[in-house]
N, C-alpha and C positions, 0 to 999 in steps of 0.2 A: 678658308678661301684664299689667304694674302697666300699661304704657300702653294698654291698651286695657280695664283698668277706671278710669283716669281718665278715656276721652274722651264718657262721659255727661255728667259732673258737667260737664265743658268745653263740648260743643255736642250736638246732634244733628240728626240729616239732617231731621227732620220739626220744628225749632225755629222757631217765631214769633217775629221778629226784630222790635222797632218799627221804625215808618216812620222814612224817609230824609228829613230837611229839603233841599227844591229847589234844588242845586245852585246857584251862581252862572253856570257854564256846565257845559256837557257835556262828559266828558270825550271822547268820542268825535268831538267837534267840534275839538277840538285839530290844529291842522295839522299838528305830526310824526306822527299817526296816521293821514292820508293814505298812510300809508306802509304800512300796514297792514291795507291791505284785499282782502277775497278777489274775485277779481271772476276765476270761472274760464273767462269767456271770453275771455281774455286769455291772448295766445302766450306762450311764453319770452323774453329778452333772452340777447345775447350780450354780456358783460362784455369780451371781449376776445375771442384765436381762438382760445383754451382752456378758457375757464372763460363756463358760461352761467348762470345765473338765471331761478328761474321764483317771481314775486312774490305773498306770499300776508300772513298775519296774523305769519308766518316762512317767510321767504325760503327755497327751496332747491337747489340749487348743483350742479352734475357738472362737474366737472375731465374734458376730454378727452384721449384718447392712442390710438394704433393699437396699444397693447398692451392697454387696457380701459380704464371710466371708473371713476373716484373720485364718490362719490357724496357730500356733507354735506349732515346734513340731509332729513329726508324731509316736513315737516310735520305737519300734526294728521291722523289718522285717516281721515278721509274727505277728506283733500286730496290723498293720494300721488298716486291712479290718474292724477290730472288732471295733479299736477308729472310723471309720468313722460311722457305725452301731447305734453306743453306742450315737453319737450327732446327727444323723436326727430323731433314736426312741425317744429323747427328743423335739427334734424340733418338731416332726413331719408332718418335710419336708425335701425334699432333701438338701445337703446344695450348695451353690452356693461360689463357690471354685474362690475366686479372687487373695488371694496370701499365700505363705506359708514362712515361717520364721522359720529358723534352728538358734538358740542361740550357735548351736556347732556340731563340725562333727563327734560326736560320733555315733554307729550305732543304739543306742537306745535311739535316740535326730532325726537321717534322717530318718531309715530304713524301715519306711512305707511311705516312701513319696508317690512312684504309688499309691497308695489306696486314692490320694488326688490331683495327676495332672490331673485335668481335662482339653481339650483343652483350651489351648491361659492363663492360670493358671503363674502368675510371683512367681519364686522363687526364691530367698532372705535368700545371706548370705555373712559372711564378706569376704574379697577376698583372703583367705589363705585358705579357708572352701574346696574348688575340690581339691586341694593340697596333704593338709594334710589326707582328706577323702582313696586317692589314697594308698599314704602309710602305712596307718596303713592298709590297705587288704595287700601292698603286705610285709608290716614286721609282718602278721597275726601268723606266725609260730615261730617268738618271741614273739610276746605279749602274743597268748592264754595260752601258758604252766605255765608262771610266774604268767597270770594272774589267773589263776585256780590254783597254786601253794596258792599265796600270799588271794585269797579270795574264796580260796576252798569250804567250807559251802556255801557262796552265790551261787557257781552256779551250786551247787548239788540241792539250794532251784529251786531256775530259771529253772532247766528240770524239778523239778518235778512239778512246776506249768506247763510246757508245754506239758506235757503229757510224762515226760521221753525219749523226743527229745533232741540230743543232742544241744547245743545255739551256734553256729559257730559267730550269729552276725556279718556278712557281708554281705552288704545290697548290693543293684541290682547298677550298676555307676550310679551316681549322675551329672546332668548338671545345675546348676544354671543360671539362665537367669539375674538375676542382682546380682552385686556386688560391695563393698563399703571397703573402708580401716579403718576411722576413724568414720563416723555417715553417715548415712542414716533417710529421713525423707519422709513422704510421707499421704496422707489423703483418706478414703475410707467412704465414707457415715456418712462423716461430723465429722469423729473422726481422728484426728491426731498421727499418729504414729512415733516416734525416735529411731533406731537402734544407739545402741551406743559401740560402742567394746572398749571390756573389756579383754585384751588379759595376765592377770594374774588369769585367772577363769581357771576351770579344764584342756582346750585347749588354746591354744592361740591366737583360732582362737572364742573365746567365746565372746560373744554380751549378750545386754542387751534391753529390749524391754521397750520402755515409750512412756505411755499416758498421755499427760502434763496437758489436760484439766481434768481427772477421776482424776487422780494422781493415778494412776496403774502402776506398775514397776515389769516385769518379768523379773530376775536376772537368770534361768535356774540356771546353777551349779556352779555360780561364788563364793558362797561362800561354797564349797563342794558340793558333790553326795548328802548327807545328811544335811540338811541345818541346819550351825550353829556347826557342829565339828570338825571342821579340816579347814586351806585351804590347794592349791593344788600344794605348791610348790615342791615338789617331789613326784611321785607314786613309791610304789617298786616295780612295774610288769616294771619299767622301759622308762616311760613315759617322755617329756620335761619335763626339769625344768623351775622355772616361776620366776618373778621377785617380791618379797620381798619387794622394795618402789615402784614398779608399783602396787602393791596387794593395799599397803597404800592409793596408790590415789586414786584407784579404788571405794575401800570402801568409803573413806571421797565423792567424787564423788556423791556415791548413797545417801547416807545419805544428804547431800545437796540437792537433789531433792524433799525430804521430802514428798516420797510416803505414800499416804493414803491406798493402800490396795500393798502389797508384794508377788506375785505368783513364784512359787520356782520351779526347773525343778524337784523337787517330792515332795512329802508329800502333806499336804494341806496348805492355806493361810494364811495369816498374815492380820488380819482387825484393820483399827485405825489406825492414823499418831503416835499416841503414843505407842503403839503395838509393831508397826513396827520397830520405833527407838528405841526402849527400846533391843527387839528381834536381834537385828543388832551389838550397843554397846555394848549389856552386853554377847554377842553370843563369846564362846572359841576365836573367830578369828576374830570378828565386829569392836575394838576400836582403830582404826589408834594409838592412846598416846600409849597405852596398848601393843599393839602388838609394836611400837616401844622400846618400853621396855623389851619385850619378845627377839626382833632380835639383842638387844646391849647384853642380857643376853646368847645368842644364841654363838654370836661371841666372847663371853669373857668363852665358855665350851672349856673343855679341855679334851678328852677320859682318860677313867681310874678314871676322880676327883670323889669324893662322891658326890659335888653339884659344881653350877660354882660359881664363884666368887661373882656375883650379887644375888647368894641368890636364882634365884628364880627355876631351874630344881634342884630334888631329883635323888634319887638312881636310881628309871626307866627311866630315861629320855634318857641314852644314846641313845640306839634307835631312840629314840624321836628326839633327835639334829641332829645328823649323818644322819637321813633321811631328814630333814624339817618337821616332823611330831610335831612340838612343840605344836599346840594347840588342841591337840587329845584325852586332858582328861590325861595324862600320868605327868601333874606336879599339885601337892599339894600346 
């Protein structure tokens, strides 16, 4: 009850925001966001001869088996019908819907799940996922103003891929049939699968998907929405904050697994164990050393300095620091 008579005084859904001074560019003109675009005429991809991809604003995924598929991932709300579409015109066959697996409860990671529960269908997620899902609907009238504030361009792009619908992105309530706090494990048509939560990814309710026998590791948005610029220890639309040596572990974690092929909650894949580590390490926000170096440099800034003390933020970094946005391209 106290948060929801604080969240007047904080925003409201019908608040007049001042204008935006005219960007330098758009954010939606940025080339990793190529990555992310809905264009639902557009087939499925086959990633390999078991796991396919159907490319949207977030990617969504079916593991094949002649015992059923594995489903990650369903997208935003009025994208499932088309991902389900998009992987039987490739299959061409129906698919046989065993289980479905959300890495995170945002609503363009659930919001087609119906277009994928088919009867007696287990779904699979970590156990904060109904939770946390709950509350961002009913703190919706915080988050969309800031979050249309803060990444205006993208989701001018997003209607107009949708047909100049507005994107409210609040999916239908979500019931999860299994749930797990730290790892989940489980085998479907003789392939092994490990949920591993990974609660310093974009949500903290975020998971990570491993095939120990392929060495396949979907990591969804653990290391950003965009994989490889940023991680997610503060959003400005106002989002939890995340843990900074839980992020460390996280990382070293994966990289310990020493995945041979890396599927990311968007963009496309990462092939080769060497690839992958290279892609991960040398990524703004992959090097557990690196980034411990970034968070002593972090803690040693001081608002107003020209740089911090360790040298390593410049003149734009304020921002940069004061958010958690340290490895977002903004230090030289």
């Amino acid at each position: 009850m106290a948060l929801l008579i604080c969240l007047p005084a904080t925003a409201r859904a019908d608040e007049q925001l001042p204008p935006i001074p005219e960007p330098l560019y758009k954010q939606a003109d940025h080339p990793r966001l190529k990555n992310n675009e809905w264009r639902p005429e557009l087939g499925a991809d086959r990633i390999n001869d078991f796991i396919l991809m159907s490319s949207s604003i977030t990617n969504s995924y079916v593991v094949t088996s002649d015992k059923g598929d594995i489903v990650i991932n369903t997208g935003n709300p009025d994208h499932g019908k088309r991902h389900r579409e998009r992987f039987e015109q490739l299959l061409g066959r129906r698919l046989k819907v065993k289980k479905i697996i959300f890495t995170q409860d945002h609503a363009d990671q659930t919001g087609g799940w119906q277009a994928f529960a088919d009867p007696g269908v287990d779904i699979i997620g970590q156990s904060d996922l109904e939770r946390l899902a709950e509350e961002r609907v009913m703190l919706a009238p915080f988050y969309l103003p800031r979050g249309k504030r803060v990444l205006h361009a993208i989701y001018e792009k997003t209607q107009r891929e949708s047909g100049g619908r507005e994107q409210l992105n609040i999916p239908p309530p979500l019931k999860l049939t299994t749930t797990f706090t730290s790892q989940h494990a489980f085998a479907v048509g003789g392939r092994r699968f490990e949920l591993i939560s990974t609660p310093s990814g974009e949500t903290t309710d975020s998971i990570v998907v491993w095939l120990p026998k392929e060495k396949v590791l979907f990591t969804g948005n653990l290391m950003s929405a965009v994989f490889g610029t940023m991680p997610n220890f503060y959003t400005l639309r106002g989002d939890r904050q995340r843990s900074v040596p839980g992020f460390l572990r996280d990382i070293q974690r994966i990289i310990d697994l020493q995945p041979a092929l890396l599927i990311t909650g968007h963009g496309q894949p990462i092939r080769g164990a060497a690839n992958v580590r290279a892609s991960i390490v040398n990524s703004p926000c992959g090097s557990p050393p690196l980034m411990g170096k970034r968070f002593t440099a972090l803690t040693a800034f001081t608002p107003g300095s020209v740089e911090s003390r360790s040298g390593i933020f410049r003149k734009n970094s304020m921002t940069c620091a004061s958010s958690l946005y340290f490895c977002s391209g903004n230090e030289t």
